[in-house]
C-alpha positions as CSV (number, residue, x, y, z in Angstrom):
1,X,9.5,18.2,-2.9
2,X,6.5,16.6,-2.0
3,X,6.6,12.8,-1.6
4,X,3.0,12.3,-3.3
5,X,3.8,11.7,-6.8
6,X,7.3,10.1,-6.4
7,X,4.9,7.4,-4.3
8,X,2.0,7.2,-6.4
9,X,4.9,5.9,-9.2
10,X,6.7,3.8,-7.3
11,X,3.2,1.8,-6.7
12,X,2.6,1.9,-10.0
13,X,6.2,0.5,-10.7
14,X,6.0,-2.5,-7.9
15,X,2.4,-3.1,-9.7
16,X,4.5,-3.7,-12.8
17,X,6.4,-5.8,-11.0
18,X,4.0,-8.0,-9.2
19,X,2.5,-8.4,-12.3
20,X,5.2,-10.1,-14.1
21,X,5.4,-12.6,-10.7
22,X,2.1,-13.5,-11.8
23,X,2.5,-14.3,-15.1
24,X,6.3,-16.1,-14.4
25,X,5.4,-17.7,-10.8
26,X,2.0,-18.4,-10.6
27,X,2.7,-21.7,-9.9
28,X,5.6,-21.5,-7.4
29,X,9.0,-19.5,-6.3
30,X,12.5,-20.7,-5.6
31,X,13.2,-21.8,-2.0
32,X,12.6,-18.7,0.6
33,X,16.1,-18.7,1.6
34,X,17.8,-19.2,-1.7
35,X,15.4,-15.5,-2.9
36,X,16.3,-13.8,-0.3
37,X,19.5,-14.4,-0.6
38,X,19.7,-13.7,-4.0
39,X,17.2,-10.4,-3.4
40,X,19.5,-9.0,-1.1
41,X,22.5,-9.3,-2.6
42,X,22.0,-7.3,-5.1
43,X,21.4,-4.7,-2.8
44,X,25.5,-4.6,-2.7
45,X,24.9,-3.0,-5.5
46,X,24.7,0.6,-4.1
47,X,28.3,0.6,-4.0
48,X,28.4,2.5,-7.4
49,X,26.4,5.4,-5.7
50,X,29.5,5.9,-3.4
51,X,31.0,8.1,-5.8
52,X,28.2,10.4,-5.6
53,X,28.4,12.1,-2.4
54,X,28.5,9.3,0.5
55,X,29.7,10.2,3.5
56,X,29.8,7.6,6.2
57,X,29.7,8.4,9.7
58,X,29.3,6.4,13.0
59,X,26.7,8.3,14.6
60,X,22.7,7.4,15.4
61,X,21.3,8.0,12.2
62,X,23.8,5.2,10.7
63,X,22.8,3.0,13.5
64,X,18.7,2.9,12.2
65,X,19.7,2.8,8.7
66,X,22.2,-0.5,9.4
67,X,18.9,-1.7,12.1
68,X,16.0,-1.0,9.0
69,X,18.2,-2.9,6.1
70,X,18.5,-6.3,8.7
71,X,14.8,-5.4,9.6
72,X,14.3,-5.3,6.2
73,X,16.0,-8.9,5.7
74,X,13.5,-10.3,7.8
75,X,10.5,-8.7,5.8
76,X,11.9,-10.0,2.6
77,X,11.9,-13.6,4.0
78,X,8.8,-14.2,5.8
79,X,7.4,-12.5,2.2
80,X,8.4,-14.8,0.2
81,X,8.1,-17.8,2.6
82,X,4.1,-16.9,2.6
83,X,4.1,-16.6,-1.3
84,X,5.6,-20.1,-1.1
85,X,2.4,-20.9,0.6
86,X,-0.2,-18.9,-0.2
87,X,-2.2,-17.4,-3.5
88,X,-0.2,-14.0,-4.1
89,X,-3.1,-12.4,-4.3
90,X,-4.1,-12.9,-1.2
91,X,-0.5,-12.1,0.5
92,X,-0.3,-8.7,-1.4
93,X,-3.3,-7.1,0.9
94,X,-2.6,-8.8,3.8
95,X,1.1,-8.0,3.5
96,X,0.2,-4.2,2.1
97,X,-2.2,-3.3,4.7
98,X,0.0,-4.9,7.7
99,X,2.8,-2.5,6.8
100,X,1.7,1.0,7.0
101,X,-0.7,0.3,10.1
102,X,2.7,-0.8,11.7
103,X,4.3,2.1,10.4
104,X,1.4,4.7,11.8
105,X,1.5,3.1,15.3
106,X,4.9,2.0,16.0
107,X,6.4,5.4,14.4
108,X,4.2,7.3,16.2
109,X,4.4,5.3,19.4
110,X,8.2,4.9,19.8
111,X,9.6,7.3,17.4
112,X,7.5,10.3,17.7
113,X,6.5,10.2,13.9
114,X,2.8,12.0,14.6
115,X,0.5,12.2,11.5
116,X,-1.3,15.5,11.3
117,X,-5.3,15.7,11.9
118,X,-5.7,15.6,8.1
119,X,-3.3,12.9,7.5
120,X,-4.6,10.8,9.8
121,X,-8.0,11.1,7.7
122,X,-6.3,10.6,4.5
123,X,-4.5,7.3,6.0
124,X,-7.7,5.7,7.0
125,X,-9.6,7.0,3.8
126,X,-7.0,5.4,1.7
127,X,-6.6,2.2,3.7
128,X,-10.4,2.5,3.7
129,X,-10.3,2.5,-0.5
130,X,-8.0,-0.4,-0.5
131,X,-10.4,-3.0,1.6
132,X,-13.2,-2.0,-0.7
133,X,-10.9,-2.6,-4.0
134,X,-9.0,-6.1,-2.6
135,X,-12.4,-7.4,-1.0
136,X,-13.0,-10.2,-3.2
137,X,-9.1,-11.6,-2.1
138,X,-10.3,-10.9,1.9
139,X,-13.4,-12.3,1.3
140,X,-11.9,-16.0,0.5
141,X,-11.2,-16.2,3.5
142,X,-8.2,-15.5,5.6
143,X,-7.5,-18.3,8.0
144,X,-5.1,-17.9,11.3
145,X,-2.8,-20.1,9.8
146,X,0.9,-20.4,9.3
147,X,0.8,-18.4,5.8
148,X,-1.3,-16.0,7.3
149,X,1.2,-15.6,10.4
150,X,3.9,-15.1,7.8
151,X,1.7,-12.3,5.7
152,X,1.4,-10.8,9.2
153,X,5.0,-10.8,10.0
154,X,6.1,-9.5,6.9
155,X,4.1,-6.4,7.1
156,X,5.4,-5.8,10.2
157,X,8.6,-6.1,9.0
158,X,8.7,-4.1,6.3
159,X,6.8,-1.2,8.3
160,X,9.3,-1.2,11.2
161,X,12.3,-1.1,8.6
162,X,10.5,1.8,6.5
163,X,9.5,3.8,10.2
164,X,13.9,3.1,11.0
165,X,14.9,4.0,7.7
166,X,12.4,7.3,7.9
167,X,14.4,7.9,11.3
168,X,17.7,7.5,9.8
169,X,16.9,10.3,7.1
170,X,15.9,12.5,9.7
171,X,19.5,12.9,10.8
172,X,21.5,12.2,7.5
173,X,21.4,13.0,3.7
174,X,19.0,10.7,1.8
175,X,22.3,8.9,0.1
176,X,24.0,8.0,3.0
177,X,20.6,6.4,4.5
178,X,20.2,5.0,1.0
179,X,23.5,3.1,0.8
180,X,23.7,2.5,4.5
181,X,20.6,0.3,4.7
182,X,20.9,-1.6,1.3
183,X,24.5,-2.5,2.1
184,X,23.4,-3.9,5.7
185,X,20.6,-6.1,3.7
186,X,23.5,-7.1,1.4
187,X,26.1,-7.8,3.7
188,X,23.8,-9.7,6.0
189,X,22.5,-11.5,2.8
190,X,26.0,-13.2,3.2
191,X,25.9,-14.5,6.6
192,X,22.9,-17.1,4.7
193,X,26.7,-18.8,3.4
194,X,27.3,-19.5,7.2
195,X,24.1,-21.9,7.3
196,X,25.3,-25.2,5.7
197,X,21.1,-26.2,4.7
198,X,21.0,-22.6,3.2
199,X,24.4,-22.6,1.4
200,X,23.8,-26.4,-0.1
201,X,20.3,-24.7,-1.8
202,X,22.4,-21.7,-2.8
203,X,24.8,-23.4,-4.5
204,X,22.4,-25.9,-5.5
205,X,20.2,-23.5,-7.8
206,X,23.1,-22.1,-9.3
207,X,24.3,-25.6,-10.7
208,X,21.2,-26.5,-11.7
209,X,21.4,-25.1,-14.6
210,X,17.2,-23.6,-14.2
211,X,16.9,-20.5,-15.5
212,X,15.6,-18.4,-18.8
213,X,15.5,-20.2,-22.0
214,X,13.7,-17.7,-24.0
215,X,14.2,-14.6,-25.0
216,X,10.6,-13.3,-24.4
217,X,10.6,-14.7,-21.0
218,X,14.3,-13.6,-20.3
219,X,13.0,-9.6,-21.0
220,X,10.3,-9.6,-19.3
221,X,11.7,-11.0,-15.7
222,X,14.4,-8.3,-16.3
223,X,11.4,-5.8,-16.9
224,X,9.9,-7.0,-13.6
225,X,13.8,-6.5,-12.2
226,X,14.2,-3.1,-12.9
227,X,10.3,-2.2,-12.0
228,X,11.0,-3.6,-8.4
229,X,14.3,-1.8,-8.1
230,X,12.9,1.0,-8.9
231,X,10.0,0.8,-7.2
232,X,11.8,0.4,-3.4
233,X,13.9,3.2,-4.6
234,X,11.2,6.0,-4.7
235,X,9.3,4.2,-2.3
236,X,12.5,4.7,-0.3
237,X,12.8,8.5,-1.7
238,X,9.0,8.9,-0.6
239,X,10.0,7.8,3.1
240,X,12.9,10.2,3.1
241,X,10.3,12.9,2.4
242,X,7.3,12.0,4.3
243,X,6.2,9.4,7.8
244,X,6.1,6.3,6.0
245,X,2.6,5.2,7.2
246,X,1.0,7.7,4.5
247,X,3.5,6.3,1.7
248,X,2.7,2.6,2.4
249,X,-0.8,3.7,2.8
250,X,-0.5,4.2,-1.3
251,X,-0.4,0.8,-1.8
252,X,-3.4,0.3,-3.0
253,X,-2.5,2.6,-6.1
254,X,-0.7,-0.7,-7.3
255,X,-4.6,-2.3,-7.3
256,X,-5.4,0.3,-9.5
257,X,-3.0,-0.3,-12.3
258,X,-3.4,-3.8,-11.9
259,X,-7.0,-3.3,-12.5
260,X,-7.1,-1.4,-15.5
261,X,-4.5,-3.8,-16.9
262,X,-6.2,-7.0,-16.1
263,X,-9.3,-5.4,-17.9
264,X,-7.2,-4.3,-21.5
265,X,-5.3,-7.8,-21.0
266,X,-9.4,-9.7,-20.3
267,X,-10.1,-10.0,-24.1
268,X,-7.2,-11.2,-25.5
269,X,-6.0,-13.8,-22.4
270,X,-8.8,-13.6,-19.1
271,X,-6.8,-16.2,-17.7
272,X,-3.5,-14.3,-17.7
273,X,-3.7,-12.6,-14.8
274,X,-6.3,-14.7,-13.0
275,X,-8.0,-11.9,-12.0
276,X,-12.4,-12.3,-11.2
277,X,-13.6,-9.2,-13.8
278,X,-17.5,-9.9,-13.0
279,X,-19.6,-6.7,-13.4
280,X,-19.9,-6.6,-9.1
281,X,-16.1,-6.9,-8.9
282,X,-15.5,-4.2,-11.4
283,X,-18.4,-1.8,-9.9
284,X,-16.7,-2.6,-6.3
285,X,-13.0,-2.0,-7.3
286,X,-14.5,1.0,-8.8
287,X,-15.7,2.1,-6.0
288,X,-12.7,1.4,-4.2
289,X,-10.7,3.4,-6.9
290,X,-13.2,6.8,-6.3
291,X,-12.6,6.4,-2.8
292,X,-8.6,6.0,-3.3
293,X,-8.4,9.1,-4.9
294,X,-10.6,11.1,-2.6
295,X,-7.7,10.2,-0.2
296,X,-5.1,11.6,-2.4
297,X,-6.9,14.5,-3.2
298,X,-6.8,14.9,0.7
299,X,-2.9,14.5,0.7
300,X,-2.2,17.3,-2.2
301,X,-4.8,19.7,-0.6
């Protein structure tokens, strides 16, 4: 099976996704901790795959799949620590290209993942596509700043736990890689109880009372839900197929769908999405696009 399509649809999910944290959280996102926690939890709730075939062992592969979900814990919190601080649309590529350059040279450095001659031209063809279709977000400026810092540390995060969990499906069955990392994030997620500043912001958002209190807005943050779910599923699946630096290296396909929906969604709301449609923007994310899938078409050769 290749690993192409399942990717290219779990990008477009997670663009689904990110696009529904625009239009819900432009403005701001609960306390780092308090998501993460939250994020993670419901990672517990792979227990109703058990049923289907899991079969846990203490061997090696076990031991990367346990290392990538705590790895992963980290990624998830220095994530949404930088979109606490920073435009999302600015942490999205920085965050997105971080992550499969760290899974092309740590993989290939430590774990013996190698890229093939014509992989490694796809990678940097479709990591070349994505500068050219995020430019005008790189070219507000980047600063070496704490947000920045966090945007780089998340990448690197989540690269390192995609390049563990890639190792841990090398020696097990995809489920038991599956379950095995998203229960570590989970259980780990609980150890946040132990911290009394943590558990007094826990407990604090779920007396609060905040929450949905329409019906419109209570759908679509489910819709975004399930997107992202689904989206670090295949993304997952994808990694259990191929070397993770060429599935996060399909990242930018999210910029794509974002693109063509920020331009059906410009007439009726332009401010929606806040997304800069200028004709040079357009021609450039365009451009950006072509290249994109010049890269694919590399891949599926």
């Amino acid at each position: 099976m290749s690993f192409l399509p399942i990717s290219i649809i779990a990008y477009a999910f997670n663009a689904g996704a990110l696009l529904v944290d625009k239009i819900l959280l432009r403005t701001s996102l609960p306390n780092p901790v308090v998501y993460t926690f939250y994020v993670n939890l419901l990672q517990l709730l792979v227990i109703f795959l058990i049923p289907f075939g899991f079969k846990p062992t203490l061997d090696t592969p076990t031991y990367f799949a346990v290392a990538s979900g705590l790895v992963g814990i980290l990624a998830f919190y220095t994530y949404f620590s930088s979109l606490r601080e920073a435009e999302a649309s600015i942490v999205g590529p920085v965050v997105g290209t971080f992550n499969p350059l760290t899974s092309l040279i740590v993989g290939g450095l430590f774990l013996n993942q190698i890229l093939s001659h014509d992989q490694r031209t796809a990678f940097f063809i479709l990591m070349f596509g994505t500068l050219i279709l995020t430019w005008n977000y790189w070219d507000k400026g980047v600063k070496l700043s704490r947000p920045f810092l966090l945007m780089v540390a998340s990448g690197f995060f989540f690269g390192v736990s995609y390049v563990l969990l890639r190792q841990a499906f090398l020696g097990t069955s995809f489920l038991n890689g599956f379950i095995i990392s998203r229960l570590a994030s989970g259980g780990f997620a609980l150890f946040f109880l132990l911290l009394p500043e943590a558990r007094k912001e826990i407990f604090k958002v779920n007396r609060s009372g905040q929450g949905v209190t329409s019906k419109s807005t209570l759908i679509l943050l489910g819709a975004g839900q399930i997107m992202g779910a689904l989206s670090v599923t295949l993304i997952t699946f994808g990694v259990s197929l191929a070397n993770p630096a060429l599935v996060n290296a399909l990242f930018g396909v999210q910029y794509l769908v974002i693109l063509l929906v920020s331009l059906v969604l410009a007439k009726k709301n332009p401010r929606l999405l806040d997304e800069p449609l200028s004709k040079g923007v357009v021609t450039r994310k365009a451009t950006g696009a072509a290249v994109i899938s010049f890269g694919l078409y590399l891949l599926a050769k």
